[in-house]
N, C-alpha and C positions, 0 to 999 in steps of 0.2 A: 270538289263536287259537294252541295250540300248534300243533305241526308234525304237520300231518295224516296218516296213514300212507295216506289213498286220495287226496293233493293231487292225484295223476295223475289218476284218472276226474274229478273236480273240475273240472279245468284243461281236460279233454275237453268236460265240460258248460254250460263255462261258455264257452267259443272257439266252439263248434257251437252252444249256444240249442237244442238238440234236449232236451233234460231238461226235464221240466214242472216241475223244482222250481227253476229255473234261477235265480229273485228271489232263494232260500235261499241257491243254491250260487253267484253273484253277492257276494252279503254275506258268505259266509265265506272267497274270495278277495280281498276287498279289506279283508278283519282281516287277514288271513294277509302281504298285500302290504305293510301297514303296522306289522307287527309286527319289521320288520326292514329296511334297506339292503338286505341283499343278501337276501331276498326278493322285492324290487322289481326286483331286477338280474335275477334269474331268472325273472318274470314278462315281462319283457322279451325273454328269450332266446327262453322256449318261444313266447311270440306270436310270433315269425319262424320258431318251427320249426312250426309249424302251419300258419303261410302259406306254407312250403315243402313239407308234405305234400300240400299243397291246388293247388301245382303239378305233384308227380305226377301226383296224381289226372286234372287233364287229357290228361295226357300222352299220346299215341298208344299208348307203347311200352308202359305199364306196364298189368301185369297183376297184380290184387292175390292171388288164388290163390298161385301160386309167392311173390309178396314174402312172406305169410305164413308160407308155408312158411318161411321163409328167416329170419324175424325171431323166430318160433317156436323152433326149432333155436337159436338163440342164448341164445335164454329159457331153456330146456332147459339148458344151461350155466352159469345164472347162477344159479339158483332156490338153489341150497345157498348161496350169498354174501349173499342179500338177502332177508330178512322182510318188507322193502316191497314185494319186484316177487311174491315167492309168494304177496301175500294180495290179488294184484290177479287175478279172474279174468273172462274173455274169452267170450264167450256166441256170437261170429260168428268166419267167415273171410269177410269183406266188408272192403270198404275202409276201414269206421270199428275197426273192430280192429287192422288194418294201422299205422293213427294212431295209435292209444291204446297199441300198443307203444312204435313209434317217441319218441313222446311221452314216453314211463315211461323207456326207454333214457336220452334226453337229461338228463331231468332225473335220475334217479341217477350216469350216468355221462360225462354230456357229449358223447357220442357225435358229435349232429346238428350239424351245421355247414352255412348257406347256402353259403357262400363260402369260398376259400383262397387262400393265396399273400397276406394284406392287407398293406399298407405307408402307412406315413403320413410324410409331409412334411411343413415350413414353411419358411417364413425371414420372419424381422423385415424390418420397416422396415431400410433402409440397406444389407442382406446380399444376395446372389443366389445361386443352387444349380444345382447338375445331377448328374440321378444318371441308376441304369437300372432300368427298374421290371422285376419277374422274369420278365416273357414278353417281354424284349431291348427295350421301348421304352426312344429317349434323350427325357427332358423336363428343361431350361435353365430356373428358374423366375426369375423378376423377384422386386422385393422385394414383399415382405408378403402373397404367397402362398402357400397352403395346399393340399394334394394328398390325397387319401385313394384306393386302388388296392385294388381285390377284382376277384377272378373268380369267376361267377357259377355252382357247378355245374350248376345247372338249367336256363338260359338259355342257358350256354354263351357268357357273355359276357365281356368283359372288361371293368371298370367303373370310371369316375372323377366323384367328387365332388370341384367342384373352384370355388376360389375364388383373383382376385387375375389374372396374367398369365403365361404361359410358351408356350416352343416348344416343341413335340413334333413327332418323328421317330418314329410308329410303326413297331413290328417288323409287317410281314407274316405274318399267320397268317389260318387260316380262321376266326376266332373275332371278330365284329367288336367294337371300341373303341369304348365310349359314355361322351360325356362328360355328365353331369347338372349342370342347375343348377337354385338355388331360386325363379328366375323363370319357371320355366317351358318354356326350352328344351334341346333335344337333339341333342346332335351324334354322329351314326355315323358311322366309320369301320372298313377293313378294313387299311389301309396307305397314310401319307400322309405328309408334310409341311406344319406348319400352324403359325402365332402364334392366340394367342387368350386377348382379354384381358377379363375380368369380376371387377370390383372390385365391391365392396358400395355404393358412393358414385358408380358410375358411371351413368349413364341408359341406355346400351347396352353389349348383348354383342359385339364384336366378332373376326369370324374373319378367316383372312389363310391362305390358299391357295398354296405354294410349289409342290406336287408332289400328284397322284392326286385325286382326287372326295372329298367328303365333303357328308354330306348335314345338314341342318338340318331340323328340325323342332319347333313348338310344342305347347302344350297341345288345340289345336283340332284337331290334326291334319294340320295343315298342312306341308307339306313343301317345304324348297329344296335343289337341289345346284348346287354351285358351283366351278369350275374351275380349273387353276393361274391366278396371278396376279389372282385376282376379290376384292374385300375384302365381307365380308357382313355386314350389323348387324342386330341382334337388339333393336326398341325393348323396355324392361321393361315400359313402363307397355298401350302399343297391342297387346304381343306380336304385329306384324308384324316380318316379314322383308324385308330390301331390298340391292339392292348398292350399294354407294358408289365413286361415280369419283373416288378419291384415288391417290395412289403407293403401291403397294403394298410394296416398300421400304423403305419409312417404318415403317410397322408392327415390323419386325426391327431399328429403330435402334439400340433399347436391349442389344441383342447385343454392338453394336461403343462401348457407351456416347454414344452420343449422342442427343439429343433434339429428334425434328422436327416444326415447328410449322406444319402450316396450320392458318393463321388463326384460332390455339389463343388464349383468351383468358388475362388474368393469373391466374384464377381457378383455370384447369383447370392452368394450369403450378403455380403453388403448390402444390396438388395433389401432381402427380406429382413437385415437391421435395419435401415434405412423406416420401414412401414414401421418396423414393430417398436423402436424408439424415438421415431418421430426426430431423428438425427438426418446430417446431408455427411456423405462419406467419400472422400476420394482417395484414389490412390496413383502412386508416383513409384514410378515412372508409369506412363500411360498403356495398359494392354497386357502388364504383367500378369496382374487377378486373374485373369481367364486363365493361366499356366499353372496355376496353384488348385490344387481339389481334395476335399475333406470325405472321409465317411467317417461315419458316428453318431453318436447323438450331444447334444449339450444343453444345459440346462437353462428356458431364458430368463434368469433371476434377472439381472441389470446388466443394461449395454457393455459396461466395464470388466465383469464375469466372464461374458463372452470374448470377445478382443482379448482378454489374458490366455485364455485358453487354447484359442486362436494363434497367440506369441508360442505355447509350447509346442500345437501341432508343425508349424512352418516357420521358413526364418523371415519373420517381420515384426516391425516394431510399429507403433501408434502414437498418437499425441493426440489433446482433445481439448479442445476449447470451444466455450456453451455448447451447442447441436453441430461443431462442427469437428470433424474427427478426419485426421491425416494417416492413412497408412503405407507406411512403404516399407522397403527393403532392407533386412537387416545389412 
């Protein structure tokens, strides 16, 4: 499908299902969508800018009357610039014209934006980071985690998508700090102090409570808040919540480089070598490691340090060639 000159009323009729031709105008949004990359990129955009008019709409404060007004008076401005927006005409001042502005805005000029201020992070295997995200929070990230930071206009939130382990030190503002993740749980904050580690390979989310309240909550609705010094885990699979009587301490090792084990099997420390040197490690016979389990603490100078160390706790030996490292059975 060429490039439609009414894509806008289209993209209204086809996000609302209010159009009785909506099958028609269905099918010639998903030509349109596949006629191009960045058609698809765009279809993407406005479907968040529709589901952020559609939080107006609830909104206490908003009154579509004056918004019209207001979006109108800009139209009015713009009509000698654009043959697309002048041949788009408006039959209400109700809130579905309100939209269908807004809508036509974005897509000629970009206008609509959910969120500002975004930032993205990572760090590889082997690397660790700290920076300041723009509303003054400090986050310390461990390796092979990934950070994504928006604020919400409409929420009024401050938002993290967030994978892998780190420390945050939120700034105090009135705007609470929510961290999301893809298992399903949620963590508010207003201003706190916290470790909190969720790898992709891990079975729980775990939080670690320094300083202020923050509250946990899952997909069922369920809610925990939990107090300095409480450590809280989050199963993936059960999505319950519970506290763990561990040293909380421990949690922050990796700060000072060290790594503390209760009663951590061979399994799960390969593992967290595996991030922390950016090495791949297997062991032989297959299923042993989980049989084997450490407490203590060790120090993470070099891969090599460790794994000796490792040789006097239990009987296994190691061999190591570039990032790849064999451990088996003495």
């Amino acid at each position: 499908m060429k490039e439609d000159k009414n894509i806008g009323e289209k993209l209204v009729g086809h996000f609302s299902k209010a159009d009785n031709r909506s099958t028609q105008i269905d099918q010639d949004i998903e030509e349109w969508r596949n006629s191009s990359s960045e058609n698809n990129e765009k279809y993407n955009s406005y479907r968040k800018i529709w589901k952020g008019t559609e939080k107006l709409a609830s909104a206490r404060h908003f009154k579509p009357e004056p918004a019209w007004q207001k979006t109108n008076r800009k139209l009015t401005g713009i009509t000698k610039t654009s043959n697309h927006i002048r041949r788009l005409r408006y039959t209400t001042i109700g809130m579905a014209a309100s939209i269908l502005l807004l809508l036509g805005f974005a897509f000629y000029f970009n206008w609509f934006s959910l969120s500002s201020g975004g930032v993205q992070i990572a760090t590889a295997n082997g690397s660790r980071s700290e920076m300041v995200l723009p509303d003054g929070t400090l986050v310390k990230l461990n390796v092979g985690s990934k950070l994504q930071y928006s604020f919400n206009k409409f929420s009024k939130t401050r938002e993290v998508q967030f994978n892998g382990e780190a420390y945050f030190e939120v700034a105090k503002k009135h705007f609470p700090f929510v961290i999301h993740s893809n298992d399903g749980m949620q963590l508010k904050v207003l201003g706190t102090r916290f470790n909190y580690s969720n790898y992709d390979d891990d079975r729980e989310i775990k939080t670690t409570l320094a300083e202020g309240k923050v509250e946990l909550s899952n997909e069922r609705g369920k809610s925990f808040i939990i107090s300095p010094g409480q450590v809280a885990s989050f199963d993936k699979k059960s999505k319950q919540i519970k506290l763990l009587k561990v040293n909380p301490s421990h949690s922050y090792g990796w700060l000072e480089d060290k790594l503390y084990m209760d009663n951590m099997s061979l399994d799960e420390v390969c593992s967290k070598l595996e991030r922390r040197y950016d090495v791949e490690i297997n062991c032989q016979p297959l299923g042993f490691a989980k049989n084997i389990h450490y407490t203590g603490v060790l120090r993470e100078e070099t891969v090599v340090t460790v794994l000796d160390a490792l040789c006097e706790l239990s009987a296994i030996t190691y061999s190591m060639k570039g990032n790849k490292i064999l451990i088996a059975k003495k």
